[in-house]
C-alpha positions in Angstrom: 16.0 25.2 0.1 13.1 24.1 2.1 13.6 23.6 5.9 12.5 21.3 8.5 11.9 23.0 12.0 11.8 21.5 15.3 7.8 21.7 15.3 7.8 19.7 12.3 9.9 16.9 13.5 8.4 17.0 16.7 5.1 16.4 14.7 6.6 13.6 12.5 7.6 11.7 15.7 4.4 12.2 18.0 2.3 11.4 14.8 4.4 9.2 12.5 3.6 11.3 9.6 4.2 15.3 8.2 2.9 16.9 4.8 4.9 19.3 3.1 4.7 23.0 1.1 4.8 22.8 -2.4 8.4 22.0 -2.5 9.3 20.3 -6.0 9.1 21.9 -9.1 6.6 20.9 -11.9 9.6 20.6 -14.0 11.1 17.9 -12.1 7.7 16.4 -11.5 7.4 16.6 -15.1 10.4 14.1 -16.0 8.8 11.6 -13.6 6.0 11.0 -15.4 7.5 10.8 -18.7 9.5 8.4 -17.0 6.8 6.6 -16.1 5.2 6.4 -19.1 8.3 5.4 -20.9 8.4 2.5 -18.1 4.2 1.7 -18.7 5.8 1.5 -23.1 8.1 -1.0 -22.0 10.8 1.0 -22.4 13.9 1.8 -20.0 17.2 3.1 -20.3 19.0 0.0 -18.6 17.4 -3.3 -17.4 17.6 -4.4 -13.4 20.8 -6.6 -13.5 18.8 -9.4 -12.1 15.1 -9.1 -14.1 13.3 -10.2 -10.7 9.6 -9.0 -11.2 6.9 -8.9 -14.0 6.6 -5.2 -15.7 3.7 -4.8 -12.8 3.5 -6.4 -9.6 0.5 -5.4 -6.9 -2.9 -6.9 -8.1 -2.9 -5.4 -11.8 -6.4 -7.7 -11.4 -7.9 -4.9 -9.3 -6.1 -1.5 -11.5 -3.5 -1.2 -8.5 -0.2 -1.8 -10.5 3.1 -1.2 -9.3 6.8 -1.0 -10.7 9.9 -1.3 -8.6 13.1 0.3 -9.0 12.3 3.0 -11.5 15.6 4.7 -10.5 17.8 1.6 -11.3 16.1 1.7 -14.8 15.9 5.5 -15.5 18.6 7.9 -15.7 15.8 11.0 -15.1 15.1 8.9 -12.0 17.5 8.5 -10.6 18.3 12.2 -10.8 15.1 13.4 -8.9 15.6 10.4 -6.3 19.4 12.1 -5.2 18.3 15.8 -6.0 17.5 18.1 -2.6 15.6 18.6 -0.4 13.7 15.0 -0.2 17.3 13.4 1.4 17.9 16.2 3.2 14.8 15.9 4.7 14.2 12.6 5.6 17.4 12.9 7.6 16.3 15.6 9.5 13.0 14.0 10.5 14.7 10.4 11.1 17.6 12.3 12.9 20.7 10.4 11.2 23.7 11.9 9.6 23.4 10.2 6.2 20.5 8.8 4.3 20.6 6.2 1.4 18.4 4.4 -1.1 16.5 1.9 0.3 13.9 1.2 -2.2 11.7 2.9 -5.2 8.2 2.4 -6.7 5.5 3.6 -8.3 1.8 3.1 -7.6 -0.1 3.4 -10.9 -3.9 3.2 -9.8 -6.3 2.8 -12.7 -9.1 4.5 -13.2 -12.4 3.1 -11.1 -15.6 5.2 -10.9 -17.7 4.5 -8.4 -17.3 0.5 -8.3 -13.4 0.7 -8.0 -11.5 -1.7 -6.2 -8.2 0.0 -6.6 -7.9 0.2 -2.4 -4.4 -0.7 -1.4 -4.5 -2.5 2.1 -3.7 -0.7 5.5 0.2 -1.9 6.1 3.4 -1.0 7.8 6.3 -0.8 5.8 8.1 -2.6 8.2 6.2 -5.6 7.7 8.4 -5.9 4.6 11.3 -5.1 5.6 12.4 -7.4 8.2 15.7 -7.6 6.8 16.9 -4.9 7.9 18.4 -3.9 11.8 16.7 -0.6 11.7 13.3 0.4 13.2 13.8 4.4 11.9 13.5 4.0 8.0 10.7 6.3 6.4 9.5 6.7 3.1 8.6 9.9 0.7 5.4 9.9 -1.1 5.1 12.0 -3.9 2.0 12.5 -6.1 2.5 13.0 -9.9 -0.9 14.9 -10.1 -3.0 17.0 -7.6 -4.7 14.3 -5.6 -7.8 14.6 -4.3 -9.5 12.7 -1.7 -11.5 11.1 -4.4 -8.5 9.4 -6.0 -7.6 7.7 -3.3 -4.3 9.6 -1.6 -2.0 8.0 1.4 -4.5 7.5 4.3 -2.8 7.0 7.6 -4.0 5.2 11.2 -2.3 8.5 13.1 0.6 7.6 15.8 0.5 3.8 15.4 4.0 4.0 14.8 4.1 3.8 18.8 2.0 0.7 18.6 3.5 -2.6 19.4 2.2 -4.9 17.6 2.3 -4.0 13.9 5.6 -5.5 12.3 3.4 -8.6 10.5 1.0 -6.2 8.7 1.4 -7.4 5.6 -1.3 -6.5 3.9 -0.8 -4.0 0.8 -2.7 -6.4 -1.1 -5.6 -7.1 0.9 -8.5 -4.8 -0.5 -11.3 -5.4 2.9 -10.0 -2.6 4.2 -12.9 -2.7 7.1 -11.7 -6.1 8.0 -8.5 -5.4 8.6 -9.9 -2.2 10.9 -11.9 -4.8 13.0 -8.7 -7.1 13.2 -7.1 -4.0 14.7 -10.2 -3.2 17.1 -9.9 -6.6 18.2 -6.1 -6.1 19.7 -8.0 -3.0 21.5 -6.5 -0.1 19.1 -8.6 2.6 18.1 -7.4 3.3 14.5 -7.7 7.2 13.8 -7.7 7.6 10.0 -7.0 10.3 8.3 -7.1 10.5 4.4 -4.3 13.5 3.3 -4.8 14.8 -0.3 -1.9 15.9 -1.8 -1.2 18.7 -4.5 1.4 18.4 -7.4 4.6 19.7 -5.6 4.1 18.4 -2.2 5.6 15.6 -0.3 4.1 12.9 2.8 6.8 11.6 4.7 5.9 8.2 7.0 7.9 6.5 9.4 8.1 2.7 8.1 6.1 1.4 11.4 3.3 3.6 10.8 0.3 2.0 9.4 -0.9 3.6 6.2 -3.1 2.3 3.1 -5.6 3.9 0.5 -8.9 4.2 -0.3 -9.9 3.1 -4.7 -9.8 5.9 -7.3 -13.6 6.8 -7.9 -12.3 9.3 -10.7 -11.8 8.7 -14.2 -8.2 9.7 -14.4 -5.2 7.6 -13.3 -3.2 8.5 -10.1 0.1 8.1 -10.3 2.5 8.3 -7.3 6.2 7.8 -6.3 7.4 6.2 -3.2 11.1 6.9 -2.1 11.9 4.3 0.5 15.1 5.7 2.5 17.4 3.8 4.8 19.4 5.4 7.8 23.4 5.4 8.5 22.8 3.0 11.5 20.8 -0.1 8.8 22.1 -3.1 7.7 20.8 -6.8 6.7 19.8 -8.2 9.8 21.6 -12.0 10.7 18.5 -13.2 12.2 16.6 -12.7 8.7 19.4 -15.3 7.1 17.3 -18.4 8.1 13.7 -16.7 7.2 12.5 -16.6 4.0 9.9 -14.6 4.5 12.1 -11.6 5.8 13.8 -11.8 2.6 13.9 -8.2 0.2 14.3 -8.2 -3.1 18.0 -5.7 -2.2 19.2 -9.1 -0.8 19.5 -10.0 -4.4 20.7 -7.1 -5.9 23.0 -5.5 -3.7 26.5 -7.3 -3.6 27.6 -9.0 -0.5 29.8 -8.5 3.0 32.8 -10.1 3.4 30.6 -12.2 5.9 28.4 -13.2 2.9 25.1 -11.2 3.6 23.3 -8.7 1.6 25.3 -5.0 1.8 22.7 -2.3 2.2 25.4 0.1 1.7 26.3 -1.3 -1.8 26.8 2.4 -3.9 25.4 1.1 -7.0 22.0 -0.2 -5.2 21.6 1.8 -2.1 23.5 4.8 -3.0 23.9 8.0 -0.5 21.8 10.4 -0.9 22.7 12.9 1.5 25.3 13.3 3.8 25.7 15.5 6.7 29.9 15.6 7.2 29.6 15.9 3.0 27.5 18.9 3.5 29.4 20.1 6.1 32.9 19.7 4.4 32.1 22.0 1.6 
């Protein structure tokens, strides 16, 4: 199985970010897309218990499409989402003895030549996740075909994770990518970005304050990738979000309640564990 040194978790935490060998197999990677396709059909093997969301949500109007909660719909899903070493290594880089689902999506971009508008907005995955106590969550992004810098791969502002001032970026949607570079200019950062192409097999990790976006697809193929939101041991629904709408995440719906009546981020059926240290260490 693929390890994690201490360089590379030393460069995950000075830089927010860490790219991966070619560490999943194209068998696995395989099932994903037919997965997705099935999903693009209309088809699923269960529906959400709560239908919350159109087939697409993102701005469909600019080819940026995405679809939430493939692994709630999908058996084949599912399976790659709890499957090593993804889990295994986002709690190695996050440094927490047990690592469950947050969250799923994919991130269909359409074809766009050289007029595309398929940019997805530089934005913090905090931002949309004020509901929940932890500041350590990070997410897996996983490209269903080699992705060149033409098709518009994960771009990242380097170390802002360390910046302080970046928990409102919510902004996947905003296309004016420049303007939101200038908004940032203006609170004196100096955003370094760096566009990471990805081949078929290999894995980005961000932390979920780091700021991150994407450039259109110029090519005339779609790129397809899979995001694996993943939620430390120490998270849970945050009181203070109770009386803020805006805070509110589409798990406070689905995931069954406390005894104190809020949302239970460790609910198995949502939020499943996906990898346990004392498990691991049991056997």
């Amino acid at each position: 199985m693929p390890q994690i040194d201490s360089e590379d978790v030393a460069f995950f935490r000075t830089h927010g970010w860490w790219v991966s060998d070619l560490i999943l197999a194209e068998e696995s990677l395989d099932d994903l897309t037919y997965a997705a396709q099935r999903y693009a059909a209309g088809e699923c093997d269960r529906p959400l218990v709560h239908p919350l969301l159109p087939q697409w949500s993102g701005a469909p109007e600019r080819g940026v499409r995405q679809a939430d909660y493939l692994s709630l719909q999908f058996d084949s899903v599912m399976e790659f989402v709890r499957s090593p070493p993804l889990p295994q290594m986002a709690s190695t880089l996050c440094d927490t003895g047990e690592v469950r689902l947050f969250h799923d999506q994919l991130i269909w971009k359409d074809p766009g030549g050289p007029e595309a508008r398929t940019s997805v907005g530089w934005h913090t995955d905090r931002a949309y996740w004020k509901s929940c106590t932890s500041d350590q969550m990070l997410t897996a992004w996983i490209p269903l075909q080699d992705t060149t810098a033409e098709m518009g791969p994960l771009a990242v502002w380097d170390a802002s994770h360390l910046w302080p001032d970046t928990d409102n970026l919510h902004t996947f949607d905003e296309p004016d990518l420049t303007r939101l570079e200038e908004q940032a200019r203006a609170r004196h950062h100096k955003p370094k970005i760096l566009v990471l192409p990805l081949l078929r097999g290999q894995v980005s990790f961000h932390h979920c304050q780091l700021v991150h976006g994407s450039y259109p697809n110029r090519t005339n193929r779609p790129r397809l990738a899979f995001a694996i939101h993943y939620q430390d041991d120490k998270n849970r629904h945050s009181a203070r979000s109770a009386s803020d709408r805006a805070t509110v995440h589409l798990n406070d719906i689905l995931c069954r309640t406390c005894p104190d009546g809020t949302p239970d981020y460790r609910d198995p059926e949502i939020c499943p564990v996906l990898y346990s240290r004392s498990d691991k260490a049991s056997k």
